[in-house]
DSSP file (Angstrom, degrees, kcal/mol; ACC not computed):
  #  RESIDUE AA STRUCTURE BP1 BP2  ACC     N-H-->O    O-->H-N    N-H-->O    O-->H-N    TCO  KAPPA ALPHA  PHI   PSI    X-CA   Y-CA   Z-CA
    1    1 A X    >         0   0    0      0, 0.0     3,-1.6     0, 0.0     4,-0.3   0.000 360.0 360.0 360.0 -46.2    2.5  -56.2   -9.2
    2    2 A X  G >>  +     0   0    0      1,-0.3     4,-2.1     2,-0.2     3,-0.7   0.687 360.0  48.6 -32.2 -38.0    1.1  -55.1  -13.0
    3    3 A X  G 34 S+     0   0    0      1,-0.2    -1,-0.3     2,-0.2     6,-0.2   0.893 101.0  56.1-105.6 -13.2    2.6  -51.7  -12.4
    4    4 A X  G <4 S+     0   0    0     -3,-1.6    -1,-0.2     1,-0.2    -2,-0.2   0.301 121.2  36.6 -94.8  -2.1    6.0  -52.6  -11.2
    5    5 A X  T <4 S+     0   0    0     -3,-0.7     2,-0.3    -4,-0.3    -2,-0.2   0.752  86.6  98.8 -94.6 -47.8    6.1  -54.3  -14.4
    6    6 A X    ><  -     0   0    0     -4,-2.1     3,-1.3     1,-0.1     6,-0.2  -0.457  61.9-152.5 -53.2 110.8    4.3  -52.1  -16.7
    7    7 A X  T 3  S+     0   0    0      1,-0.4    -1,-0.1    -2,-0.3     6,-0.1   0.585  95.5  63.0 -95.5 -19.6    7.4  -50.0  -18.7
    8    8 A X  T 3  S+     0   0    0      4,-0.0    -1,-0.4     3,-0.0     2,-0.2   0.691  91.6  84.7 -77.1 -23.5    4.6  -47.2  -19.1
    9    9 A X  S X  S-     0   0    0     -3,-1.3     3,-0.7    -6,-0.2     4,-0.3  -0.536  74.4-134.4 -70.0 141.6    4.2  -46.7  -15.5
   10   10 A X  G >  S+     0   0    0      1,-0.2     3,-2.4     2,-0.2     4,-0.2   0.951 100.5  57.9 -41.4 -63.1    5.9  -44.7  -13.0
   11   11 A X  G 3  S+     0   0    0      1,-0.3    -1,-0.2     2,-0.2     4,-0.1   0.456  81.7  88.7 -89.9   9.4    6.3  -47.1  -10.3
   12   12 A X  G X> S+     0   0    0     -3,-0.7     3,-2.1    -6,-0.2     4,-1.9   0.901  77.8  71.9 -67.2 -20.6    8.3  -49.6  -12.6
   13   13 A X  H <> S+     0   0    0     -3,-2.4     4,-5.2    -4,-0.3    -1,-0.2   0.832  89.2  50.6 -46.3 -31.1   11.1  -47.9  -11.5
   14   14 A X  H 34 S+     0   0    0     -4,-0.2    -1,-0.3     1,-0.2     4,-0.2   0.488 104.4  63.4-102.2  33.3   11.0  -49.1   -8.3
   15   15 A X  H <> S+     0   0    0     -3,-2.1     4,-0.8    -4,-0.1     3,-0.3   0.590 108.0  43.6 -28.0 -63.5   10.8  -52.7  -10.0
   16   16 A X  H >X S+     0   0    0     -4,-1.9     4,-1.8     1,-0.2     3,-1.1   0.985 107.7  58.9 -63.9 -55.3   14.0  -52.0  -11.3
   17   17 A X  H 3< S+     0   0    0     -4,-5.2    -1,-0.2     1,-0.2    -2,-0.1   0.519  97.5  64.1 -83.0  13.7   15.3  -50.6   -8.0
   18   18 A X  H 34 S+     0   0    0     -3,-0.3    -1,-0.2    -4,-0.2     3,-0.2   0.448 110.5  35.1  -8.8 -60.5   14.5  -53.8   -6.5
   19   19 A X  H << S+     0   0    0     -3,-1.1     2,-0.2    -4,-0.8    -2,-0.2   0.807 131.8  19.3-100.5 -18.2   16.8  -55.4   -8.4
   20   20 A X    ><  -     0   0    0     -4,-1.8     3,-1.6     0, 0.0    -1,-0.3  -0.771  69.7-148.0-164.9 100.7   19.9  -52.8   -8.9
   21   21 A X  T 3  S+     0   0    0      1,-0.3     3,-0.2    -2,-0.2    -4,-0.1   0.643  98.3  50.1 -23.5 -44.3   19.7  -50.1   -6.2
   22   22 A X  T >  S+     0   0    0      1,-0.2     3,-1.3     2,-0.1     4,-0.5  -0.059  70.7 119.6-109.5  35.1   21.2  -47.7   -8.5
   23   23 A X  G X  S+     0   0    0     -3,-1.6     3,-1.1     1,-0.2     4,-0.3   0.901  72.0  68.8 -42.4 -46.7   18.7  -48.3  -11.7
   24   24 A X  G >  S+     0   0    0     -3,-0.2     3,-0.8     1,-0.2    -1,-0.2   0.748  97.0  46.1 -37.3 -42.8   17.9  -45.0  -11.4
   25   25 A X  G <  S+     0   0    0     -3,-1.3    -1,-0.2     1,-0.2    -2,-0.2   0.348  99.0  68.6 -96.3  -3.1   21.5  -43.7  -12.5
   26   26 A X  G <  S+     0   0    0     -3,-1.1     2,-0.8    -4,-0.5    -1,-0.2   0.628  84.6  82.9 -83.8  -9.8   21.7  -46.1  -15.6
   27   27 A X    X   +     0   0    0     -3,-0.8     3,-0.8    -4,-0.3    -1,-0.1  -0.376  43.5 136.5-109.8  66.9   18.8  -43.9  -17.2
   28   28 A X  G >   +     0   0    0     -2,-0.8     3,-0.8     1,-0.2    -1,-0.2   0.373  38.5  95.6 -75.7   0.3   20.7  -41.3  -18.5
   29   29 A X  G 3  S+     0   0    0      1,-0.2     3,-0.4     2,-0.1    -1,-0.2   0.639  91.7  46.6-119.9 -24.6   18.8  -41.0  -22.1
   30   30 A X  G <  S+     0   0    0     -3,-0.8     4,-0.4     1,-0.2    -1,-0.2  -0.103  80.6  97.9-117.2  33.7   16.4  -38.0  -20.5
   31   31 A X  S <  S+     0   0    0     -3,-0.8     4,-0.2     2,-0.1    -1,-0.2   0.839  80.4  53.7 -93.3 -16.1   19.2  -35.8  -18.8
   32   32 A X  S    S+     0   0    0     -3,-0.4     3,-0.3     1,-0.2    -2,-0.1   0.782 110.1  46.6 -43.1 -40.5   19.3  -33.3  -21.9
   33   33 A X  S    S+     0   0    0      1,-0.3    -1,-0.2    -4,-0.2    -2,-0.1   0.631 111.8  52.4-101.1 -19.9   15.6  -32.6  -21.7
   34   34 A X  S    S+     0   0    0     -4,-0.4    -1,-0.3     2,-0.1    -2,-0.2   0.566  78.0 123.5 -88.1  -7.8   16.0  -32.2  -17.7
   35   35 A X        -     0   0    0     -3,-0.3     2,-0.4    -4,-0.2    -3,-0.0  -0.058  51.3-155.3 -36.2 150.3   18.7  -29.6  -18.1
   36   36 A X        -     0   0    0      2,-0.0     2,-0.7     0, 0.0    -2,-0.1  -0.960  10.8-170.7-122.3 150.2   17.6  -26.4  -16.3
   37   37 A X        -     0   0    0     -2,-0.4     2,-0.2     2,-0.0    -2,-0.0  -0.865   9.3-150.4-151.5 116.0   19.4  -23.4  -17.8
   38   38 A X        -     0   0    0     -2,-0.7     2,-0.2     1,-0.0    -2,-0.0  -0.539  19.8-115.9 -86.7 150.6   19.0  -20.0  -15.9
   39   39 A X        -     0   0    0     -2,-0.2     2,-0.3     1,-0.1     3,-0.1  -0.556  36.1-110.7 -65.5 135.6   19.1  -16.5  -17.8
   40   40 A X        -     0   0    0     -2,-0.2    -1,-0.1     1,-0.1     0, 0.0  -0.581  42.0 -93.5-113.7 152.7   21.8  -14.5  -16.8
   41   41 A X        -     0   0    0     -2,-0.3     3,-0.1     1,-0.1    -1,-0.1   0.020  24.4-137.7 -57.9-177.8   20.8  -11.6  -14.9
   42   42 A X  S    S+     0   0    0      1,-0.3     2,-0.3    -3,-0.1    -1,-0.1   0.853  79.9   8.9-109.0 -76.5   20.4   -8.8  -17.0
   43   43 A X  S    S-     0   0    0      1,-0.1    -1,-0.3     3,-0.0     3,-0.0  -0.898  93.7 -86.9-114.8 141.1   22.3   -5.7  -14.3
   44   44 A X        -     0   0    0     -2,-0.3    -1,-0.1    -3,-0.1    -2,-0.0   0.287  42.9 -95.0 -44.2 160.8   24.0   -6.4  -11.3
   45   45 A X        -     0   0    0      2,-0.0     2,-0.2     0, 0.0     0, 0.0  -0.328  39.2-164.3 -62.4 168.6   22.2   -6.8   -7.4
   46   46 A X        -     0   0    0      2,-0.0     2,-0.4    -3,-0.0    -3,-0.0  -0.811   8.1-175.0-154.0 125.4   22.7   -3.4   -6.0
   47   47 A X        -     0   0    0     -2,-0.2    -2,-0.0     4,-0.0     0, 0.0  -0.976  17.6-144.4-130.9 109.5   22.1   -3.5   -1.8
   48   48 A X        -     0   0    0     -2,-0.4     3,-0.5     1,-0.1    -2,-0.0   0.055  23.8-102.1 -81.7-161.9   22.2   -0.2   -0.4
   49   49 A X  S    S+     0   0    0      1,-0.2    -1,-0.1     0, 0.0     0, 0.0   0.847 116.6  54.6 -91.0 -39.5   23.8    0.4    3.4
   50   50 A X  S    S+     0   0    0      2,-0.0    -1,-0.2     0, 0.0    -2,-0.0   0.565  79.6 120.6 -86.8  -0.8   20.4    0.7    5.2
   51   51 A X        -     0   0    0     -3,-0.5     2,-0.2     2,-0.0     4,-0.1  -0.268  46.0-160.7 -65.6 141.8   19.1   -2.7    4.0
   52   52 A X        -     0   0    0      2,-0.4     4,-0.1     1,-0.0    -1,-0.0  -0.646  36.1 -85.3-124.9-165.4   18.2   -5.2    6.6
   53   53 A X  S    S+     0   0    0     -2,-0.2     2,-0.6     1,-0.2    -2,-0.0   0.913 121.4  45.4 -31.7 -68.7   17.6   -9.0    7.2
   54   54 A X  S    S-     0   0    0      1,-0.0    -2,-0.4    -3,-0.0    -1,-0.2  -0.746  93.1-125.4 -53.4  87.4   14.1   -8.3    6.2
   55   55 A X        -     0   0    0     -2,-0.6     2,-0.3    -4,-0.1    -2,-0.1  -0.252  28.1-124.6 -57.9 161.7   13.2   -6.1    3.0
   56   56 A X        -     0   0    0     -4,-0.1     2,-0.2     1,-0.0    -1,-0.1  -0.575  23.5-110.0 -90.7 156.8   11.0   -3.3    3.7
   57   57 A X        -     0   0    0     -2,-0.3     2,-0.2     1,-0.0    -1,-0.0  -0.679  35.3-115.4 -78.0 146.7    7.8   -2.9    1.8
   58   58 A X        +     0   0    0     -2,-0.2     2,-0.4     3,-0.0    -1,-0.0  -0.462  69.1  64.3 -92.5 173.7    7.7   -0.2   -0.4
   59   59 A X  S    S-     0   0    0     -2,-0.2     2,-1.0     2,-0.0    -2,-0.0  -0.893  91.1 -11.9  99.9-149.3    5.3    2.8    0.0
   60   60 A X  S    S-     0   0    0     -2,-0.4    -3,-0.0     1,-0.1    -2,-0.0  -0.492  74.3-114.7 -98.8 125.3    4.9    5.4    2.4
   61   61 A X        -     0   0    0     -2,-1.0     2,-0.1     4,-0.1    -1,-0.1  -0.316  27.5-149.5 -57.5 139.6    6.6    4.9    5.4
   62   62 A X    >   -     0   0    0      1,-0.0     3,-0.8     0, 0.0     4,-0.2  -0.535  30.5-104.8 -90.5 157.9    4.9    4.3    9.3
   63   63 A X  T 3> S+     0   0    0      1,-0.2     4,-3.1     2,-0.2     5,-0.2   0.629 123.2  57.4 -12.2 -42.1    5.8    5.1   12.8
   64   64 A X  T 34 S+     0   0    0      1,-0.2     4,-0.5     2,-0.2    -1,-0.2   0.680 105.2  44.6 -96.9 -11.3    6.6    1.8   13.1
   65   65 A X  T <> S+     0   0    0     -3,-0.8     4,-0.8     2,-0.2    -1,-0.2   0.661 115.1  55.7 -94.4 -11.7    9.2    1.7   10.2
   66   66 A X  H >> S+     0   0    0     -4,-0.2     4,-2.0     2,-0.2     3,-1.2   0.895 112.7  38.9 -59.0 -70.8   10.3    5.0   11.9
   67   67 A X  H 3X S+     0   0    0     -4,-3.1     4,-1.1     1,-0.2    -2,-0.2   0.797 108.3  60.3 -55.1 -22.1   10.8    3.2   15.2
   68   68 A X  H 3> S+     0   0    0     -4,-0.5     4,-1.5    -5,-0.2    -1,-0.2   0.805 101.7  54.2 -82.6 -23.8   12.1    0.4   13.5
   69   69 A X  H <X S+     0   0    0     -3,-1.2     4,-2.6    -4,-0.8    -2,-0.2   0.861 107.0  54.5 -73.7 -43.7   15.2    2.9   12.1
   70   70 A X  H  X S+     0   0    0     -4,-2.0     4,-2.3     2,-0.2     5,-0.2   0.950 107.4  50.7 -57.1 -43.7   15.9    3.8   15.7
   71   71 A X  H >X S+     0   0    0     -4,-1.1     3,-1.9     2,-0.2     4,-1.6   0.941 108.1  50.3 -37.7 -80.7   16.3    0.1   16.7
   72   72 A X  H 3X S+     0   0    0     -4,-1.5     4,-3.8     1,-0.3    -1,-0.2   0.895 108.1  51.8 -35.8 -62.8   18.4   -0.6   14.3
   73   73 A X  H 3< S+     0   0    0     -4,-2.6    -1,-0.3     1,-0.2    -2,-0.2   0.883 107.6  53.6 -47.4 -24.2   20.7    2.4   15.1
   74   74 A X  H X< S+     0   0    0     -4,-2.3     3,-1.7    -3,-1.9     6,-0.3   0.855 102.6  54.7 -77.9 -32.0   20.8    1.4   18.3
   75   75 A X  H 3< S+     0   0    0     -4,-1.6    -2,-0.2     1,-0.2    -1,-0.2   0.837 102.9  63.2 -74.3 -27.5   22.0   -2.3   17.3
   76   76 A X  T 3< S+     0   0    0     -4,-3.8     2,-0.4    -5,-0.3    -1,-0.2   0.593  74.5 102.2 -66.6   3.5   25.0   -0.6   15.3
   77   77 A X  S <  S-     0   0    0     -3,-1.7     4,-0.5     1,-0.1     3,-0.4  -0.700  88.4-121.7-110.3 130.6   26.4    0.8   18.4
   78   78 A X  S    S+     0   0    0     -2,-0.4     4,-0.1     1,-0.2    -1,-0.1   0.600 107.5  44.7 -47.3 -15.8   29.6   -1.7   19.3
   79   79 A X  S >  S+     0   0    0      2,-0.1     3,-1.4     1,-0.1    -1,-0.2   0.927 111.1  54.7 -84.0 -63.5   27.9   -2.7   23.1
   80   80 A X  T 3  S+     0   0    0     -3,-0.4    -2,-0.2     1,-0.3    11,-0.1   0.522  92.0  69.8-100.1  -6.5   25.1   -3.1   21.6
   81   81 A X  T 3  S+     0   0    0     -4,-0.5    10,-0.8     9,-0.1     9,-0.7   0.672  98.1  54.9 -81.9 -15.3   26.3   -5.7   18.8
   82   82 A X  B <  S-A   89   0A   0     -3,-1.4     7,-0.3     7,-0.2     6,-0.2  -0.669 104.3 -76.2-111.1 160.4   26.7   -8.5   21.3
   83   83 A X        -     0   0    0      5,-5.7    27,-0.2    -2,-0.2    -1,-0.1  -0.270  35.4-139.0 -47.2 161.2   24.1  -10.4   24.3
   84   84 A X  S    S+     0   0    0     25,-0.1    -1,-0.2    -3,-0.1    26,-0.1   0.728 100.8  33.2 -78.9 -51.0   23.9   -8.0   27.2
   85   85 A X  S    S+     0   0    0     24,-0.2    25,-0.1     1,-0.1    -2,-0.1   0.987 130.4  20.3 -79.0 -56.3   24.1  -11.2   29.3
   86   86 A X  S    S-     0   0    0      2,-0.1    -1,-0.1     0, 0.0    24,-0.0   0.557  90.7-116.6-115.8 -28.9   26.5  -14.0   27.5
   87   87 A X        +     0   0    0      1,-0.3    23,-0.0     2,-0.0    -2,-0.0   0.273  60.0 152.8 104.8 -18.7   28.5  -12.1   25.1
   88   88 A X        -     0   0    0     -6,-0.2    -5,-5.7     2,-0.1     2,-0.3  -0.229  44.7-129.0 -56.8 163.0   26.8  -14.2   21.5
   89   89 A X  B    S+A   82   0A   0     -7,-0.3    -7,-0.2     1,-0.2    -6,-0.1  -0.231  86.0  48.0 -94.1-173.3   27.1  -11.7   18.7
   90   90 A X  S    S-     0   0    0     -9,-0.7    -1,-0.2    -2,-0.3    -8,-0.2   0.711  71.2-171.3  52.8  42.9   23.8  -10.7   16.4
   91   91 A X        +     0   0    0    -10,-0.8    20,-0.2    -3,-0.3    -1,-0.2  -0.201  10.0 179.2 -47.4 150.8   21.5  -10.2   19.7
   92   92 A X        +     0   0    0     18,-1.9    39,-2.7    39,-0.1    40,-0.4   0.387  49.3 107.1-141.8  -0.6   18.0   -9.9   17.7
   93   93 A X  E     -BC 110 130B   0     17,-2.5    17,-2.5    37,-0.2     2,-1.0  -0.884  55.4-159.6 -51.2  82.2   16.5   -9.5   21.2
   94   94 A X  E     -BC 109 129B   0     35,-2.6    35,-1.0    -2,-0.3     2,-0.5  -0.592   5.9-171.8 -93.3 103.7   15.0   -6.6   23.2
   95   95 A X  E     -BC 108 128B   0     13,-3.2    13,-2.9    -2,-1.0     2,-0.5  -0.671   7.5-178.0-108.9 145.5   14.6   -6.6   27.0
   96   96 A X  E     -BC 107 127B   0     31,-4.8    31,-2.1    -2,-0.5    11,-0.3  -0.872  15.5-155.0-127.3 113.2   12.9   -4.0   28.2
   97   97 A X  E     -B  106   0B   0      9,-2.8     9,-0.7    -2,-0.5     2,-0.3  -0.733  35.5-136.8 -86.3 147.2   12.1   -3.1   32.5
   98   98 A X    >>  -     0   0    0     27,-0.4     3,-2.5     7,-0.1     2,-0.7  -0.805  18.0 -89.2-115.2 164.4    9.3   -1.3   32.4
   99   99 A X  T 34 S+     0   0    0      1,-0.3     6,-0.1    -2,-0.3    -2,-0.1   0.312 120.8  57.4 -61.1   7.3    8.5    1.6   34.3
  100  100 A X  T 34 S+     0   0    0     -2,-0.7    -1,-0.3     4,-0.1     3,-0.1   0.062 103.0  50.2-100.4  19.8    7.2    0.0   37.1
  101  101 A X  T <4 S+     0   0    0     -3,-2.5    -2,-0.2     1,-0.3     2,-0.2   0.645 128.3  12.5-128.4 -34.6   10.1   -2.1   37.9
  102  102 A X  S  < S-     0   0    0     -4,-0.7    -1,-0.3     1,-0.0     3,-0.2  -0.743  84.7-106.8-110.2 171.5   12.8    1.4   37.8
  103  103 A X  S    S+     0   0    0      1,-0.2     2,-0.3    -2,-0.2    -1,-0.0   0.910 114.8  37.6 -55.7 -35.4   11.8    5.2   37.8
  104  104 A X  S    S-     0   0    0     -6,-0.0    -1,-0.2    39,-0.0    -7,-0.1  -0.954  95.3-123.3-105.2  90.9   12.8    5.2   34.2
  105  105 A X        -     0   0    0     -2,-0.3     2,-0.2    -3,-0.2    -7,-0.1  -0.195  36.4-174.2 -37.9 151.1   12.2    2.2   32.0
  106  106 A X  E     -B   97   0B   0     -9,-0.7    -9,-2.8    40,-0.1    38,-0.3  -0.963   8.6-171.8-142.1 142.4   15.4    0.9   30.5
  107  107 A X  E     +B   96   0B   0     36,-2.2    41,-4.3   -11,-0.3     2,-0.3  -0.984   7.7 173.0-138.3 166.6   16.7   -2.1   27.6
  108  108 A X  E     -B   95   0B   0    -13,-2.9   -13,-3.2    -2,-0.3     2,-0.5  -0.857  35.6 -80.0-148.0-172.7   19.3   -3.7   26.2
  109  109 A X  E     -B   94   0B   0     -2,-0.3     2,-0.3   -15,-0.3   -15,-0.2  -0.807  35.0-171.4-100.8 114.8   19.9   -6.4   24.0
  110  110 A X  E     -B   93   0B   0    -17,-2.5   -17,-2.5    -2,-0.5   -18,-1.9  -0.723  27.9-112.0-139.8 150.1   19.9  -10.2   24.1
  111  111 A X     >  -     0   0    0     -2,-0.3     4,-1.2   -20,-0.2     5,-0.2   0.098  48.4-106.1 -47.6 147.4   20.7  -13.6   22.4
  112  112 A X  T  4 S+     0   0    0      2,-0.1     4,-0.4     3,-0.1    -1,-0.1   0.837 121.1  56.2 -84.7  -9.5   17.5  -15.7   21.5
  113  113 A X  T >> S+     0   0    0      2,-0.1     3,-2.4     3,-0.1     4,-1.9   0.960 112.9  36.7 -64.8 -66.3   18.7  -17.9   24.7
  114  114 A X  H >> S+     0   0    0      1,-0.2     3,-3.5     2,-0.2     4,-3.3   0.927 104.9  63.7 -52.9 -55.5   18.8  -15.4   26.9
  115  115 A X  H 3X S+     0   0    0     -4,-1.2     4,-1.4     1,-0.3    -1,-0.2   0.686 108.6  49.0 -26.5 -38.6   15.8  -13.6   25.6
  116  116 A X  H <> S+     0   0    0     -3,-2.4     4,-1.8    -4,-0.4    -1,-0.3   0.918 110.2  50.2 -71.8 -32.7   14.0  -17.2   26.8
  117  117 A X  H <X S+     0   0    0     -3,-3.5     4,-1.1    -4,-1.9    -2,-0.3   0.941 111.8  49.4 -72.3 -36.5   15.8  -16.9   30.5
  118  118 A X  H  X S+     0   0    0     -4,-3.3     4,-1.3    -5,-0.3     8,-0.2   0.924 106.8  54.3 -77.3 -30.8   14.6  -13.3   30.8
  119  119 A X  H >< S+     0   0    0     -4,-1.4     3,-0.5    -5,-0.4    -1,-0.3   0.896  95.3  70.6 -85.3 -14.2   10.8  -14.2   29.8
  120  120 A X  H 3< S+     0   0    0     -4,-1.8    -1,-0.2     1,-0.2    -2,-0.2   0.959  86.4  67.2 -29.0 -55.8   10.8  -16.7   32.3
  121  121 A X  H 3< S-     0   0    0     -4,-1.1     3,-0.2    -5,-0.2    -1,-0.2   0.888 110.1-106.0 -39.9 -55.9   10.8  -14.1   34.6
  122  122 A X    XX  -     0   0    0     -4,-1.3     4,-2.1    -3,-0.5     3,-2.1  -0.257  19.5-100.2 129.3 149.2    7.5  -12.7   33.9
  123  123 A X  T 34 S+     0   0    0      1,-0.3    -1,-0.1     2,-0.2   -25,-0.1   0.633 119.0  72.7 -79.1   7.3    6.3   -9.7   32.1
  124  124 A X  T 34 S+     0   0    0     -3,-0.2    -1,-0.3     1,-0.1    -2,-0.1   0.303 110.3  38.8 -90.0   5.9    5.8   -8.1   35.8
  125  125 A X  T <4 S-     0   0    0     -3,-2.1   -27,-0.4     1,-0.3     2,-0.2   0.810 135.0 -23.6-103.8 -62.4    9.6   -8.1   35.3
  126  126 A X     <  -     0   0    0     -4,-2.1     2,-0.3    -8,-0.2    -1,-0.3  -0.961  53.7-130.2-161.6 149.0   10.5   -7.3   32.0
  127  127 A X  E     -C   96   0B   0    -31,-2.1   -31,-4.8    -2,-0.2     2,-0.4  -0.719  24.5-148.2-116.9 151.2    8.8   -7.4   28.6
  128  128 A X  E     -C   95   0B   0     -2,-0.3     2,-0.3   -33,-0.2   -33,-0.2  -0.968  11.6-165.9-111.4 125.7   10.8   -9.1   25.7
  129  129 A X  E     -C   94   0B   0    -35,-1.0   -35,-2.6    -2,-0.4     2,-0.7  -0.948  26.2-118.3-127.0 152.3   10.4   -7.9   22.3
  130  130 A X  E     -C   93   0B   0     -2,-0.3   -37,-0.2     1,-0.2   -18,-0.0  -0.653  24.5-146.1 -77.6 122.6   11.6   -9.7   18.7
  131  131 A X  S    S+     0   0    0    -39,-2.7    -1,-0.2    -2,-0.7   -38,-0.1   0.884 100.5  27.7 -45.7 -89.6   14.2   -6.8   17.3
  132  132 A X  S    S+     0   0    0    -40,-0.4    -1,-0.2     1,-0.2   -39,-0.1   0.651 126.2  38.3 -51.8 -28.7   12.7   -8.0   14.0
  133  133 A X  S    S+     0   0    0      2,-0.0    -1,-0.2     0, 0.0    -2,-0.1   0.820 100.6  66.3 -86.9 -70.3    9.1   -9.5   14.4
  134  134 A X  S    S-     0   0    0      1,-0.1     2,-0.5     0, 0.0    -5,-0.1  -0.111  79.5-127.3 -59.5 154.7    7.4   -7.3   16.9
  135  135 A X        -     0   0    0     -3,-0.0     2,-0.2   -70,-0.0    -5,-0.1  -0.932  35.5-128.4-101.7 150.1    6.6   -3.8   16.1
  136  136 A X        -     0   0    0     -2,-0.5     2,-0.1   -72,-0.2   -69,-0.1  -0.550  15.7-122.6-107.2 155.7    8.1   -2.2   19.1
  137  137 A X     >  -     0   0    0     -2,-0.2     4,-4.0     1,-0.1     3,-0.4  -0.451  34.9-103.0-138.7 145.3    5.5    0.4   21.2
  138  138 A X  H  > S+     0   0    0      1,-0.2     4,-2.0     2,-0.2     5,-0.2   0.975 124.9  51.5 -13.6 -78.9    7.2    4.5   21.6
  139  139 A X  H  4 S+     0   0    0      1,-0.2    -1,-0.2     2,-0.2   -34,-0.0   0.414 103.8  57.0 -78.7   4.1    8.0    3.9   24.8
  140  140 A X  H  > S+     0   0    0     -3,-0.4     4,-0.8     2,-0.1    -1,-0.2   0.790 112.4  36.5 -69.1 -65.9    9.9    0.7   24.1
  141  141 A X  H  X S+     0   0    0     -4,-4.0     4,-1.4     1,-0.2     5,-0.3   0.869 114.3  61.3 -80.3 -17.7   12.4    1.8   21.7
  142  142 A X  H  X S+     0   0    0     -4,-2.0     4,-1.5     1,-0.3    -1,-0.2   0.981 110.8  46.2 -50.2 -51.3   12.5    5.5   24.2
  143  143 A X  H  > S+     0   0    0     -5,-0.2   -36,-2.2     2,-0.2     4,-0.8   0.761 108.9  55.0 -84.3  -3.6   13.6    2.8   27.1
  144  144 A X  H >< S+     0   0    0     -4,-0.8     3,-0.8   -38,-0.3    -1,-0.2   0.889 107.4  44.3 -78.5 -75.5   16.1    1.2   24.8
  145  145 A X  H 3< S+     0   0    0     -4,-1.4    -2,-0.2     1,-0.2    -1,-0.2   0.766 113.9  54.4 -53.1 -18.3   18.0    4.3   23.9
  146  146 A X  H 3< S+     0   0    0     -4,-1.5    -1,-0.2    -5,-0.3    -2,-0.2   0.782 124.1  22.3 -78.6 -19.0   17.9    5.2   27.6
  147  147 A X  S << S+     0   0    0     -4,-0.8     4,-0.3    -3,-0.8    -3,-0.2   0.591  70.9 157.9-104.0-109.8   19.4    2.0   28.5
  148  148 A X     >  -     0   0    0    -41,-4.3     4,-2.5    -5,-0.3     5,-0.3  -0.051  63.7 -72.8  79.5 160.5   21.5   -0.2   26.1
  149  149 A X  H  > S+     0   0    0      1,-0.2     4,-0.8     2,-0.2     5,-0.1   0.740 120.4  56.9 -92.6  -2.0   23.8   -2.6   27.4
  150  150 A X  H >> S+     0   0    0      1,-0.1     4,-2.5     2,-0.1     3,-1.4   0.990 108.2  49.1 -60.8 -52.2   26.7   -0.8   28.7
  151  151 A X  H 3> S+     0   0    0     -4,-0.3     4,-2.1     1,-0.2    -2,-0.2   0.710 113.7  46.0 -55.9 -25.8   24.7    0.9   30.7
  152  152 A X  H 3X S+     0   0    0     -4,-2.5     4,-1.3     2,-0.2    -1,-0.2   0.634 113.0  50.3 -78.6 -19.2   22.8   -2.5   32.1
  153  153 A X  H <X S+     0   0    0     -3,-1.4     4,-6.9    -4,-0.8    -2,-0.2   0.874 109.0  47.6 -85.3 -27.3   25.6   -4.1   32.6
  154  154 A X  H  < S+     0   0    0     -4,-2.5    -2,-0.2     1,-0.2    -3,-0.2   0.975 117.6  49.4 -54.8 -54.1   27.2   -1.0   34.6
  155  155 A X  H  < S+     0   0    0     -4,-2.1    -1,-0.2     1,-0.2    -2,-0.2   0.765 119.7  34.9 -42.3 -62.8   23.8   -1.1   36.5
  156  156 A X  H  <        0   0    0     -4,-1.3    -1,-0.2     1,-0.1    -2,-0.2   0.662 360.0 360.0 -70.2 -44.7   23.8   -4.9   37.2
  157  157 A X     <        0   0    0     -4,-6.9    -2,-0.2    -3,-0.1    -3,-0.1   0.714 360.0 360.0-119.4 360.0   26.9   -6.2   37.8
């Protein structure tokens, strides 16, 4: 009870707010000193065309940031901008049959709903990869660019 009294203490405030809900909003005498006041940026943002969700780290470029520029090209292609299955825009999905399930592995591109219905299925079906997370294997983004989702849907339905 001593601290809900004591005017040096924190937790008299909720003393106060006890008694007038909004005590808090009478104590206006330390809103100067709580001002926050940002710097104003010095030169504008500058975001080139190839930037993605994710910045890249800088340094010498991998395979896998190689493989990750094919992806992407392949998601700029107008089929490819939407689910394969449902039609949602910004698929971020890849499902990929693997070469034991056709002659040719093939993928297309999927919603993070579908993406769940298709790993149900089992990876003896089709492997699911994150566009963005996973680093994606050669022969992954290879079956993507053979496939895509006009061509899976022609296939399918």
């Amino acid at each position: 009870q001593q601290f809900l009294t004591d005017p040096s203490s924190p937790l008299s405030l909720l003393g106060s707010l006890r008694k007038k809900p909004d005590a808090w909003l009478d104590n206006e005498e330390d809103d100067e000193d709580s001002t926050v006041v940002f710097d104003p940026v010095s030169s504008p943002i500058e975001f080139d065309s190839n930037s993605t969700v994710y910045p890249r780290k800088r340094g010498p470029r991998t395979q896998a940031d190689a493989l990750k520029d094919r992806v992407e090209h392949l998601l700029e292609r107008p089929e490819n901008q939407v689910c394969c299955d449902c039609g949602n825009h910004f698929p971020r999905w890849a499902s990929i049959l693997p070469d034991n399930t056709t002659r040719l592995a093939m993928g297309c591109f999927v919603c993070h709903v579908c993406a769940g219905s298709h790993r149900k299925l089992g990876t003896h079906v089709l492997f699911i990869r994150s566009v963005d997370h996973d680093e994606l294997k050669e022969k992954e983004v290879r079956a993507l660019e053979r496939g895509g989702n006009r061509k899976i849907k022609a296939l399918y339905e």
